[in-house]
C-alpha positions, 0 to 999 in steps of 0.5 A, spaced: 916 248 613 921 249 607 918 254 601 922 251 596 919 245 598 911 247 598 912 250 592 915 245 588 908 239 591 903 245 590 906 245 583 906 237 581 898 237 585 895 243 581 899 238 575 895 233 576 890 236 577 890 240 569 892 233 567 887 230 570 881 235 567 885 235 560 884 227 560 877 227 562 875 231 557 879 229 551 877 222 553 869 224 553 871 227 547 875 221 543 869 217 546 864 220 542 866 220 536 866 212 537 873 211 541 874 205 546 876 204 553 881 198 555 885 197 562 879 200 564 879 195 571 887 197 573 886 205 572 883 206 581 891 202 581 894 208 577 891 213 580 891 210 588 899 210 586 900 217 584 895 219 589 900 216 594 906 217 591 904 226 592 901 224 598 908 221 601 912 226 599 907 231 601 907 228 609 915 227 609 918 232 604 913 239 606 920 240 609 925 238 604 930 242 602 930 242 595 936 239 591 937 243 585 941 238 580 935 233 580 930 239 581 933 241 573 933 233 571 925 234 573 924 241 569 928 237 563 923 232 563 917 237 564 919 240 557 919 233 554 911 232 558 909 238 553 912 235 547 908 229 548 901 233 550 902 237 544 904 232 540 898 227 541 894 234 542 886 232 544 888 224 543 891 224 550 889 221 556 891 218 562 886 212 560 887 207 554 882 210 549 883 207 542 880 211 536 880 208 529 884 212 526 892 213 525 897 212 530 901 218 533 908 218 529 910 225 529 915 228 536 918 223 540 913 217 537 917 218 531 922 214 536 919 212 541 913 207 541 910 209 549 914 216 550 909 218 555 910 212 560 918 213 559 917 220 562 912 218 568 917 212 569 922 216 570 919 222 573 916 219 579 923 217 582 926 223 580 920 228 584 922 224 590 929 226 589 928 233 589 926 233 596 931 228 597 927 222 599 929 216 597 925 212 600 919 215 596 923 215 589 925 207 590 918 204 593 914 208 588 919 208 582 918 199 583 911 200 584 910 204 578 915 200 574 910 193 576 904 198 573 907 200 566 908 193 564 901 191 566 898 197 562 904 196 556 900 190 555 894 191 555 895 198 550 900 194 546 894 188 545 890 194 545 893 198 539 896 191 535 890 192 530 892 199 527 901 197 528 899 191 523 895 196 519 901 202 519 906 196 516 901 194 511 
């Protein structure tokens, strides 16, 4: 067993899991003050593809050794995760939830409409390659593409009503 190996899955499970624990209360949070859910029907998709995604490079890279250059790309993008997360601050979730108010135009959605899908998409084929599975990163990085334009629609169709409202 690689100590490198399990450090790095034990980091991105105990991950998951905070985000998973902030989402839920942000989402009960947004809720209650009136908010709504959309794409709640593919949502057991996106978490069933993480799960399987950790799960993948759990059984074939608990043994790994770690590849230092890709290593670095994903701290680079983990800076970008705390960018994101405190810009949105108690508006992010890992669901859609759309509340009547503002949109988010400060960090890096000041230039980018879906920063936080940019990152997961390129995030979930780098932490394969960490561990240097490739197979991992090709399979779950095309699923996971197949996935965010789903869910784009559906948010973009979701948001259309305040966009409009931001150019007026």
């Amino acid at each position: 067993m690689s100590a490198g190996a399990l450090l790095f899955l034990g980091f991105l499970g105990l991950q998951r899991l905070a985000e998973l624990a902030l989402a839920r209360r942000n989402t009960a949070r947004l809720m209650a003050r009136g908010a709504v859910e959309h794409g709640a029907g593919h949502y057991p998709l996106i978490v069933a593809l993480h799960a399987g995604w950790l799960a993948a490079m759990a059984v074939m890279g608990h043994d790994a050794a770690l590849h230092f250059g890709w290593l670095g790309l994903f701290a680079l993008l983990q800076l970008l995760r705390v960018w994101i997360l405190a810009s949105l601050g108690p508006r992010w979730t890992t669901r859609i939830i759309v509340i009547d108010a503002p949109l988010v135009a400060t960090g890096p959605f000041r230039w980018l409409r879906h920063p936080n899908y940019l990152l997961v998409a390129v995030e979930i084929p780098v932490a394969p390659m960490v561990l240097g599975l490739w197979e991992v990163a090709l399979v779950f990085g095309l699923l996971n593409a197949a996935m965010l334009a789903w869910r784009i629609r559906v948010e973009a169709r979701a948001l259309a009503p305040y966009r409009s409202a931001t150019r007026a």
